[in-house]
N, C-alpha and C positions, 0 to 999 in steps of 0.2 A: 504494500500500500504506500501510495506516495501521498505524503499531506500537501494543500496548497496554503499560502498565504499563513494567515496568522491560528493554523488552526491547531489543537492541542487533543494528542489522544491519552488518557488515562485508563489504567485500570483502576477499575472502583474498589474498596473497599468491600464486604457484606456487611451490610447493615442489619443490627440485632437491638433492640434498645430491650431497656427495662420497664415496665410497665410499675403503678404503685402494686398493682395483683404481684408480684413478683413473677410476673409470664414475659416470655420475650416472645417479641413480635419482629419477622423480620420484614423486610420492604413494606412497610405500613407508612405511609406519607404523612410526617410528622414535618413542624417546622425546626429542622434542625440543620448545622452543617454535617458533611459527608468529604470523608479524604478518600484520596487515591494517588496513585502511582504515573507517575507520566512517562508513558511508554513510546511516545514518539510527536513532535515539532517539526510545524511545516516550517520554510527561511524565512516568514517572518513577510511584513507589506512591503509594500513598496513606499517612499516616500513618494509625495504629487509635485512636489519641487526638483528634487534632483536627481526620482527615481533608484538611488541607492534605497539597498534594503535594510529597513528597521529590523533587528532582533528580539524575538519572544521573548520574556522576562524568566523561562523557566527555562530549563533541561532537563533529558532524559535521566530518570530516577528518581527524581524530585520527589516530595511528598508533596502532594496540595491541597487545602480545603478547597469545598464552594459550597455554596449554596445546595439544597435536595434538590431544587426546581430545575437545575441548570444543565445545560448540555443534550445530546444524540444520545440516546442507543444506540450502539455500533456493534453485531454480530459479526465475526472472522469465524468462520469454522463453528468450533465446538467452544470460543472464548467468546466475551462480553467485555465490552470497553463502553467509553463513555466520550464521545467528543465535542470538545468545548471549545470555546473563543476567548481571548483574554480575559475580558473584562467577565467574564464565569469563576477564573481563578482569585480567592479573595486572600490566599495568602499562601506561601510555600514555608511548610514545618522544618525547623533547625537547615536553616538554607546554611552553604558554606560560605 
């Protein structure tokens, strides 16, 4: 798979929360954040001035929050990814 522009593919975490019942619910659409794995970065846009390309704020391995609401479902085979656009990433955990 080739990314284009400034797109972001991660692999998601499984989401389990805790309930007060002490029951866990998995993919239950709660307003919460969701991290994952970024498994691959398209080169990023183009500038509209000098057409050089901007770089994506993340790299491959990253950890990232976002938002639950945010991003594609993306099927490859037998895996599950999630593809985002920048402004989906709200933060990258213990960035180096």
């Amino acid at each position: 798979m080739k990314l284009l522009g400034e797109s972001i593919l991660i692999d998601p975490d499984e989401v389990k929360e805790a309930r007060e019942s002490g029951l866990l619910v998995a993919g239950d659409v709660i307003d919460i954040w969701r991290q994952g794995t970024v498994v691959h970065v398209g080169p990023g846009r183009r500038s509209e001035y000098s057409g050089e390309r901007i770089p994506v704020d993340v790299a491959v391995g990253d950890r990232v929050i976002h938002h639950h609401s945010s991003g594609t479902p993306v099927e490859l085979g037998e895996d599950k990814y999630l593809l985002l656009a920048p402004r989906d990433v709200l933060a990258v955990v213990d960035p180096e």
